[in-house]
C-alpha positions in Angstrom: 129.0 103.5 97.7 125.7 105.8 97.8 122.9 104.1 99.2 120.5 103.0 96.2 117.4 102.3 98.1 117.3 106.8 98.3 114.9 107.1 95.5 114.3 110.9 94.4 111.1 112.5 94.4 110.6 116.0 93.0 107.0 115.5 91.9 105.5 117.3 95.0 108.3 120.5 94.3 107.8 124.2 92.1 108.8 123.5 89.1 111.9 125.7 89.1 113.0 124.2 92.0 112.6 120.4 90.8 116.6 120.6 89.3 117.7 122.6 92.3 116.3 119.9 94.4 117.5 116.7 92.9 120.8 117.9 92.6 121.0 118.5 96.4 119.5 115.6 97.2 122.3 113.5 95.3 124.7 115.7 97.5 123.3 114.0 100.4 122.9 110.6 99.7 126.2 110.9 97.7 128.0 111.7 101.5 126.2 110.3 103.4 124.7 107.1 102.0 122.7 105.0 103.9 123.0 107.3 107.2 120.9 109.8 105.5 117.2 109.2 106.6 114.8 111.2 105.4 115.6 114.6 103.0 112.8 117.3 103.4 112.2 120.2 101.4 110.1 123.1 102.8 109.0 126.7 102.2 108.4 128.6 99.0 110.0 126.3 97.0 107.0 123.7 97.8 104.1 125.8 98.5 104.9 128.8 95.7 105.0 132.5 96.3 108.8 132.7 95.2 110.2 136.7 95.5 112.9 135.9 92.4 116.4 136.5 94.1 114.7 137.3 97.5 113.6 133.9 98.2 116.0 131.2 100.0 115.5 127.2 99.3 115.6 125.0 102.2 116.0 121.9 103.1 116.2 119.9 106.2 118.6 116.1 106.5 117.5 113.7 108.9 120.4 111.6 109.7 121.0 108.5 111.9 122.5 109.5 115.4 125.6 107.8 114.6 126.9 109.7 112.1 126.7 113.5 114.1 129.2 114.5 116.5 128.0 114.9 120.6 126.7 118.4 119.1 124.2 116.9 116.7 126.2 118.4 113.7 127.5 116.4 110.9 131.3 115.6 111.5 133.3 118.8 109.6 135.0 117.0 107.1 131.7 115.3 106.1 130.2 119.1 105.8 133.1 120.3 104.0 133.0 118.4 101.3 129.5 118.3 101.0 129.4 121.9 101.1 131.9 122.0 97.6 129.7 119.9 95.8 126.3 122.3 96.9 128.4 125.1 95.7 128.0 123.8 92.0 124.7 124.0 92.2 123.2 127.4 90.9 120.3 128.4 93.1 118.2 130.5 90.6 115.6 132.3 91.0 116.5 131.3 94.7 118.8 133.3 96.7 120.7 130.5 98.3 120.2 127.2 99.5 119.4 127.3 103.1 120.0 123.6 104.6 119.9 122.0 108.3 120.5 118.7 109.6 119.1 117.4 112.8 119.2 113.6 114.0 116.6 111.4 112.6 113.2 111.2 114.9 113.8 114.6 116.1 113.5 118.3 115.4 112.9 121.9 117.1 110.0 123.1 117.3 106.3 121.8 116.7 107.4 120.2 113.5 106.7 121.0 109.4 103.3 122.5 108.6 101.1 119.8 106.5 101.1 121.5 102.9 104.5 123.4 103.2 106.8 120.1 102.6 107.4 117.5 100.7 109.6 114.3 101.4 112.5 114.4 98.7 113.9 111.0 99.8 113.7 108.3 102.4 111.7 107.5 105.5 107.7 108.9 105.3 107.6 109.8 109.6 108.6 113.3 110.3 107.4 115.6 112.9 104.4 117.3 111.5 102.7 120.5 113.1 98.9 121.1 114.5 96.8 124.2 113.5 96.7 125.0 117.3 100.8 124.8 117.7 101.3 127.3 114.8 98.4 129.0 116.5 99.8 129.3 120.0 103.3 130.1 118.4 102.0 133.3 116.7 100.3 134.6 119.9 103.4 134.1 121.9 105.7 135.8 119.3 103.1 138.7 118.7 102.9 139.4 122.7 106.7 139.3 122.5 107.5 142.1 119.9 108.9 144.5 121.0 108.8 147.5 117.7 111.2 149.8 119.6 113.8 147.0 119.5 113.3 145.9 116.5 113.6 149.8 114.9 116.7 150.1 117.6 118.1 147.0 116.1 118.3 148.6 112.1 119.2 152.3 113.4 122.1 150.5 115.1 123.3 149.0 111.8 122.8 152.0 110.1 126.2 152.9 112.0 128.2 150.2 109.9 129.1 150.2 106.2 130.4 148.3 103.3 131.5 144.7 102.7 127.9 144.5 101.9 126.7 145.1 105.3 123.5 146.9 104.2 122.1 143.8 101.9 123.2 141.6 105.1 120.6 143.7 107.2 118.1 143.3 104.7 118.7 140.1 104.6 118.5 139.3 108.3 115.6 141.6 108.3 113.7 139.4 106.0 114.3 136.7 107.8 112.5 138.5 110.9 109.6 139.9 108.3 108.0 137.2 106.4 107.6 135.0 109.6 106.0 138.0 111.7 103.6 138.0 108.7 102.5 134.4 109.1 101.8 135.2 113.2 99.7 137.3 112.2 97.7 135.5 109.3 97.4 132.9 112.1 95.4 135.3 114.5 93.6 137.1 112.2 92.3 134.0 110.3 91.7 131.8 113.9 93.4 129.2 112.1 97.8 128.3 112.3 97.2 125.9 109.2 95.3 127.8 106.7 97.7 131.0 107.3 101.3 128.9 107.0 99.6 127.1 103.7 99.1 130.1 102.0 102.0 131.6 99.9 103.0 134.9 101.1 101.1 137.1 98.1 98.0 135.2 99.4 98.8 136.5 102.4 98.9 139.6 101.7 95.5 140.0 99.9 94.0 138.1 102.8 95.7 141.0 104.8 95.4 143.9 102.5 91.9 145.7 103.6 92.9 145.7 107.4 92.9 149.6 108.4 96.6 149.4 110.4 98.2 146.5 108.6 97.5 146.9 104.8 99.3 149.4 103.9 102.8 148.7 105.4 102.2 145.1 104.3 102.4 146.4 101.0 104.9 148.6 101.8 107.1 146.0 102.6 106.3 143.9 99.5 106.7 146.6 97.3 110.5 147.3 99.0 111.6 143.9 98.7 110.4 143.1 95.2 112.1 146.3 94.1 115.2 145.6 95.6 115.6 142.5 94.4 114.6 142.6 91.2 117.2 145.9 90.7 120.4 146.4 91.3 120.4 146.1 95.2 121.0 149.6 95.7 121.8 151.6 99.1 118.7 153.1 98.5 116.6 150.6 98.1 118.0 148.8 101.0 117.1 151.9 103.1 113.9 152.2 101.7 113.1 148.1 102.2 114.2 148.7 106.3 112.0 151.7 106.5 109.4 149.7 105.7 110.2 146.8 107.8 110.3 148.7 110.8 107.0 150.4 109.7 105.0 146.9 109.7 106.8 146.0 113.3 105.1 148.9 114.5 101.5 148.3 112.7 102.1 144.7 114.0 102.5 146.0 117.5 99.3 148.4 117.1 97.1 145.7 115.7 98.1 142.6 118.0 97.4 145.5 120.9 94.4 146.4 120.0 93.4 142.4 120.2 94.1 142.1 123.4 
């Protein structure tokens, strides 16, 4: 029987993702009752700044040690059948719903960014990030780009086609895109915080009059937007990579200049 001391709290959640939300929370607690510990949701669906079939919806399970294999995954039965009951749920105006389970008391990485997150169910104490770890993070990431990778990377797939192959690069390029934007927000604004609390349309207008960054910022909003909101096209696929690999290379100009 599902543990009934999970109570579910949408309150601090976008509106259109309140349903989306609750329903996978009762996914959760439904397999994994009382060894579920604390449900998190994060990102755009919290903060705002949604890009309408761009936009994924995630969520992160802390669950008691017990209950994962020696791999800190959930036992693949267990994620099997709680991956046909998430498949009922319709994501809209979300892409998909992007989940990940860790054991409960730990977690990758500096931790969720006060302002981005709110508790869905269960325990209040999660790992929470400072200003200065997002801070440090973008500086490291920004001295690591490497633009003539990054544009080798998308010529190279260039080379492959159909089975939807070009919307999976754009994918994976967005994935690359949006958090390289954040990096930067965090060193031009001095502050990891105030950059990672913003949605990514504030962003970009606290972005939008630098000389090397503004324009392919906007670039790349423009792409995405378009080919979302369309039909997905091959051209506006190609057109949303070209700008991509145009802000890697502004990014790598600007963080240079910096230094």
């Amino acid at each position: 029987m599902p543990d009934h001391h999970h109570q579910i709290d949408v309150t601090g959640i976008q509106p259109s993702a309140q349903p989306i939300i609750e329903g996978i929370a009762r996914v959760y607690i439904n397999h994994l009752d009382a060894s579920l510990d604390t449900l998190v949701a994060h990102g755009s669906g919290v903060k705002g700044g949604i890009i309408p079939g761009s936009s994924d919806l995630d969520t992160v399970a802390f669950v008691r040690q017990e209950r994962l294999t020696a791999h800190g995954a959930l036992p693949l039965n267990i994620a099997l059948d709680l991956h046909r009951d998430l498949a009922r749920i319709d994501p809209t105006p979300f892409r998909y719903l992007q989940g990940r389970v860790y054991p409960a008391g730990t977690m990758p990485g500096p931790g969720f960014i006060p302002g981005t997150f709110h508790i869905v169910a269960g325990a209040t104490d999660i790992p929470t990030a400072t200003g200065e770890d997002l801070l440090v993070a973008a500086h490291h990431a920004l001295a690591s780009l490497d633009s003539g990778a990054a544009r080798a990377s998308i010529s190279n797939a260039m080379l492959d086609h159909g089975e939807g192959r070009l919307n999976r690069q754009m994918r994976w390029t967005s994935t690359d895109v949006w958090p390289l934007m954040y990096h930067v927000a965090c060193v031009h604004l001095g502050d990891g915080l105030a950059a990672w609390q913003r949605t990514k349309h504030e962003v970009l207008a606290v972005l939008a009059d630098d000389p090397i960054l503004g324009d392919p910022l906007a670039g790349w909003f423009d792409a995405v937007g378009a080919h979302y909101a369309n039909e997905e096209t091959v051209e506006s696929a190609l057109t949303g990579l070209s700008a991509a690999a145009a802000f890697y290379d502004a990014v790598a100009r600007w963080y240079g200049k910096r230094q």
